[in-house]
Structure formats: structure tokens, C-alpha cells
C-alpha positions as CSV (number, residue, x, y, z in Angstrom):
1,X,2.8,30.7,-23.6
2,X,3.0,27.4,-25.0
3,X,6.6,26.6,-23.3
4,X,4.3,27.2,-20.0
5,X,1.5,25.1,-20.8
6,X,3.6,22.3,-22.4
7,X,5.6,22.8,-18.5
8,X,2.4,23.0,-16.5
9,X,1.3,19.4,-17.9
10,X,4.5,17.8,-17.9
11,X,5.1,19.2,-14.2
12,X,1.5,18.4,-13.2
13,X,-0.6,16.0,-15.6
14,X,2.3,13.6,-16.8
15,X,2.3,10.9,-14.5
16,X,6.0,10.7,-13.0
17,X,8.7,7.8,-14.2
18,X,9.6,5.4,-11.5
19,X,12.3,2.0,-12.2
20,X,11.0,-1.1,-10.5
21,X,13.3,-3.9,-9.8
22,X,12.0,-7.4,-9.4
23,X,14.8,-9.7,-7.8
24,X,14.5,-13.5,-6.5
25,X,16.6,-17.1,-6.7
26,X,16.5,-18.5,-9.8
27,X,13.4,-20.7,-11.0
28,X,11.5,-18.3,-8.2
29,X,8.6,-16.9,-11.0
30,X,10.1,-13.6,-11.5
31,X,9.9,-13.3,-15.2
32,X,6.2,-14.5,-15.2
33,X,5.3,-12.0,-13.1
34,X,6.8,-9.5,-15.2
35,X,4.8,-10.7,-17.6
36,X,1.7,-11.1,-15.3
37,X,2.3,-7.2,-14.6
38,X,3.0,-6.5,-18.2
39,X,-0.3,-7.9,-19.1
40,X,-2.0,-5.9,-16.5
41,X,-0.5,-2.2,-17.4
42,X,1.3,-2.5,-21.2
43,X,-2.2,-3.2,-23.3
44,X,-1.1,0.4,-25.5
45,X,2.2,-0.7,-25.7
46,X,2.4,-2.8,-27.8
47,X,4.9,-5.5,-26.5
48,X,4.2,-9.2,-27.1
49,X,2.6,-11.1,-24.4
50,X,3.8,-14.6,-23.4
51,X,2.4,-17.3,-22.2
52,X,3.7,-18.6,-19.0
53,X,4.8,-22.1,-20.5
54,X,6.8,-20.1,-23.3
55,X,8.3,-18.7,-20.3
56,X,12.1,-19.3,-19.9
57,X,14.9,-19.2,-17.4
58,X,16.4,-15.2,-17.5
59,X,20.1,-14.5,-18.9
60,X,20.9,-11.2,-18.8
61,X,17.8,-9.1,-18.2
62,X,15.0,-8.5,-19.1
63,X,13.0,-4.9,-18.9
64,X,9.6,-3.8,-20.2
65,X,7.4,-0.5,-19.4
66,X,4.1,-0.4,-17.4
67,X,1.9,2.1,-18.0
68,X,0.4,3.0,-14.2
69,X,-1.9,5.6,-13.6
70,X,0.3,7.2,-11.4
71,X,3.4,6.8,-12.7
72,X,5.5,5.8,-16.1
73,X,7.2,2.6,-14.9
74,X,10.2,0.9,-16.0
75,X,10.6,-2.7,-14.6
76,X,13.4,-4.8,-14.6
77,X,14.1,-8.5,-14.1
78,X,17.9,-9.4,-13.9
79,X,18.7,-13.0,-13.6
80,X,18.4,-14.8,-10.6
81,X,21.2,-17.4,-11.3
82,X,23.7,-17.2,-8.4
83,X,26.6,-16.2,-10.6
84,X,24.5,-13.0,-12.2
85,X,23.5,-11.8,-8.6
86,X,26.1,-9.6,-8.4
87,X,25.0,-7.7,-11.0
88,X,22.2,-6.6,-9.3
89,X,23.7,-4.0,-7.7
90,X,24.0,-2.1,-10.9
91,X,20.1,-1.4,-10.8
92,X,20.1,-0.1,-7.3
93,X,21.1,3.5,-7.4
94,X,17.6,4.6,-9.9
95,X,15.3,2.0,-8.1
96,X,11.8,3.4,-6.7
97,X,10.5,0.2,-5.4
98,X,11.8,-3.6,-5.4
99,X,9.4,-6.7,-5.6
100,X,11.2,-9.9,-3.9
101,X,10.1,-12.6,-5.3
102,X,10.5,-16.5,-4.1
103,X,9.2,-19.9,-4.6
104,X,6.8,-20.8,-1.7
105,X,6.8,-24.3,-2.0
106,X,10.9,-24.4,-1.7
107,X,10.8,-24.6,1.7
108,X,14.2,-26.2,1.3
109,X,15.7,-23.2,0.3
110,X,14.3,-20.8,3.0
111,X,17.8,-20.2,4.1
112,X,19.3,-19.0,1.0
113,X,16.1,-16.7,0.6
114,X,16.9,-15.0,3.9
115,X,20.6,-14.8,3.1
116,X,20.5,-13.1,-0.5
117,X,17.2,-11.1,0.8
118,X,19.8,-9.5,3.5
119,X,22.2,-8.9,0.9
120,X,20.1,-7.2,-1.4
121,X,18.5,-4.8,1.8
122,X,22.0,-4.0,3.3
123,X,23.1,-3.1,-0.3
124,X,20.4,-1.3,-1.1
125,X,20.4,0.3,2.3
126,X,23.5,1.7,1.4
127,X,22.3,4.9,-0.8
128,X,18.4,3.7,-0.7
129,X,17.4,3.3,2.9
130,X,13.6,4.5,1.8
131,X,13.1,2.3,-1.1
132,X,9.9,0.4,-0.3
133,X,10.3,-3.5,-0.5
134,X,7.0,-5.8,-1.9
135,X,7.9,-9.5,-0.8
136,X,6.0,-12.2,-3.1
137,X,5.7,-16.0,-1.9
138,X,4.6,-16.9,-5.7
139,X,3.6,-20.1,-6.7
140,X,0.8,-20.7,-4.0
141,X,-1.1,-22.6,-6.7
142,X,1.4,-25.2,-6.7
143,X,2.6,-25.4,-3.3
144,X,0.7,-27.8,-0.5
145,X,-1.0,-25.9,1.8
146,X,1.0,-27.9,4.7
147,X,4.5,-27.5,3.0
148,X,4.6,-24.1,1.7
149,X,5.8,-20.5,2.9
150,X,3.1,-18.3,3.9
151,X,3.3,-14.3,4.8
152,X,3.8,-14.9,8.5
153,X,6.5,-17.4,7.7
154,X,8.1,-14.7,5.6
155,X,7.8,-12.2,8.8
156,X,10.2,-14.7,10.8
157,X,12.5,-15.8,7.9
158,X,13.3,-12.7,6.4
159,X,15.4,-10.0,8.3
160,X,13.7,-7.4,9.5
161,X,15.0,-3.7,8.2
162,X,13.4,-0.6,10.3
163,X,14.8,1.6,7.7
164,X,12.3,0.9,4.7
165,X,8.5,0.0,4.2
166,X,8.3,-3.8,3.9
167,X,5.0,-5.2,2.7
168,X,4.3,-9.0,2.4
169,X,2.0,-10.6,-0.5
170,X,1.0,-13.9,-1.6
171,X,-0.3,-15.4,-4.5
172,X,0.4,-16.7,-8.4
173,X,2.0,-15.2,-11.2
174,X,1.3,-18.2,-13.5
175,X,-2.5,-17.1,-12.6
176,X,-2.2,-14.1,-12.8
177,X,-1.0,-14.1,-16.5
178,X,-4.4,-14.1,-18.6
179,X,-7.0,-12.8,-15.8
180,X,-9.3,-10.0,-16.5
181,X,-7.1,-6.9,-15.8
182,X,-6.3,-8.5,-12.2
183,X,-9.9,-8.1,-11.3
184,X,-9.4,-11.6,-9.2
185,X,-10.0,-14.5,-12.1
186,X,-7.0,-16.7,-12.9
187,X,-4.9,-15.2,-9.3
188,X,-4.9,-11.5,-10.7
189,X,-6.2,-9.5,-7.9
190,X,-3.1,-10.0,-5.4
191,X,-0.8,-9.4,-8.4
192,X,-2.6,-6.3,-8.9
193,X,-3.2,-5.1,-5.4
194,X,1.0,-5.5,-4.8
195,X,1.3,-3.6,-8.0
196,X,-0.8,-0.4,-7.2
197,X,1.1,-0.4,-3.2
198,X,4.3,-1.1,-5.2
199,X,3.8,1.8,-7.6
200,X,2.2,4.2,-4.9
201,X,4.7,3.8,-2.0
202,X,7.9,4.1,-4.8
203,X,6.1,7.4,-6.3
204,X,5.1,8.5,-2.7
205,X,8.8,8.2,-1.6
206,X,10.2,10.2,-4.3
207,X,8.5,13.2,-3.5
């Protein structure tokens, strides 16, 4: 009797685990929004929290777990220095859901977004044609309004990809860091709104 209960709430109460996989150029703000998201869903974990100025560049990766309503989530952040790229492909095969993140004010480099962004959605497409894609211009604190890469710009940069759910978001993770539980002070709210589609398009595609 208890082998069935214990089944029952695992099977049915036990929110499901999930892998999210946060990609991007190097210097793009990746690791501070992990940290921005691990601020927002880790409070009962118990894992350090940064602040983004004690923030450095990523070597290796780096992986922490978000406690989501509706799912367990495991996040990781692999470098985005153009000699680890590769590696990234190691992380596709588990991934529920991938956030592309890039610097909105490096309009400079809006080429070499699109070009790795096509690499890591034909890879991906590979095995993981369903895996829903979040795409975050970050840094719209620091970015002019006049010089910076919006959402729409996004639409036209990046290719397009029939074969998965493509959302676009903008915002700041530095913000984000330190607001009230993403409720909208300090940039939070469009952190957390990408979160909870992130979270319920990966668990929704799973099914």
C-alpha cells in the first residue's frame, strides 16, 4: 500500500525534472542570468547568491537547480568563448528548453549571433526538433535606445526554424538580480515571465 502511494505522488504530485540550457557569445550576460533565475526559484536551496559585479567570465560550466512549480529544473551555462562552443553539443540530447542569450547593445556582432544561433538550432534540430527556444536581448539597461537590438530586430536577424516554438524576450539580467521575486522592481518581471514560458513549453513538450 505504501509502494502505491509513494508511486501515486511521485507519478502525480512531484513536479517533473526538466534540463535547461542557457547558450550565448561570450560576455553576452548568460551567467548573470543564471544567477538572476537562481535568485528567483533556488531560495530553499541553499546555494550562494552572487552579486552581479562578483560575476565572472564562464570556463567550463556552470549548473545550478531551480525549484519551479511545475517542474524540478536543472540549468546549465557552458561557456560562451568561441573555442568551448563546441562543447555545447554535449548538453543537447537531455535539453527541455534552451534560453539564447545576446548582448543588445553589440550591434556589431549581430552577424556572429545569427551564425552560431543557426548552428545551435540545426544541431539541436538534429534529435530535438521540439525543443522550445526563449531568445533574450539582455542588457537593455545599458544599451541606447537608438543603437541596440530589439525583439523585432531579432525576428529578422535570427533564422527562422518552423520546426520548434521560438519566443522573443527582452530585458536585464543585471536587474533582474536582487528584485522582489521578479515581481517587476530592479528588471525582474521579463526575467520571470521568460522563465515560467520557458519552464511550461519545455514540460508541456515532454509530455
Amino acid at each position: 500500500m505504501f509502494s502505491l502511494l509513494s508511486h501515486l505522488y511521485t507519478t502525480y504530485l512531484t513536479p517533473p525534472p526538466s534540463t535547461l540550457l542557457i547558450l550565448g557569445l561570450d560576455s553576452s550576460g548568460k551567467t548573470t542570468l543564471l544567477e538572476a533565475l537562481k535568485q528567483l526559484h533556488s531560495s530553499s536551496s541553499g546555494q550562494a547568491q552572487l552579486n552581479p559585479d562578483q560575476i565572472r567570465p564562464t570556463v567550463g560550466v556552470n549548473c545550478v537547480k531551480l525549484d519551479h512549480p511545475l517542474s524540478k529544473v536543472t540549468a546549465y551555462d557552458p561557456s560562451g568563448a568561441p573555442a568551448s562552443r563546441s562543447l555545447w553539443s554535449h548538453y543537447y540530447e537531455d535539453c527541455s528548453a534552451i534560453i539564447f542569450v545576446l548582448d543588445s547593445g553589440e550591434v556589431d556582432r549581430a552577424e556572429e549571433v545569427s551564425l552560431v544561433y543557426g548552428s545551435v538550432m540545426g544541431e539541436v534540430g538534429r534529435g530535438k526538433g521540439g525543443v522550445p527556444v526563449a531568445v533574450f536581448a539582455n542588457k537593455r539597461d545599458l544599451a541606447g535606445e537608438r543603437h541596440a537590438l530589439t525583439k523585432l530586430d531579432l525576428e529578422d536577424i535570427l533564422p527562422a526554424d518552423s520546426r520548434r516554438t521560438v519566443r522573443y524576450f527582452e530585458g536585464s539580467a543585471r536587474e533582474a538580480c536582487g528584485s522582489e521575486k521578479g515581481t517587476g522592481r530592479g528588471g525582474g518581471e521579463e526575467v520571470r515571465a521568460m522563465m515560467e514560458w520557458v519552464v511550461r513549453e519545455g514540460v508541456r513538450k515532454k509530455r
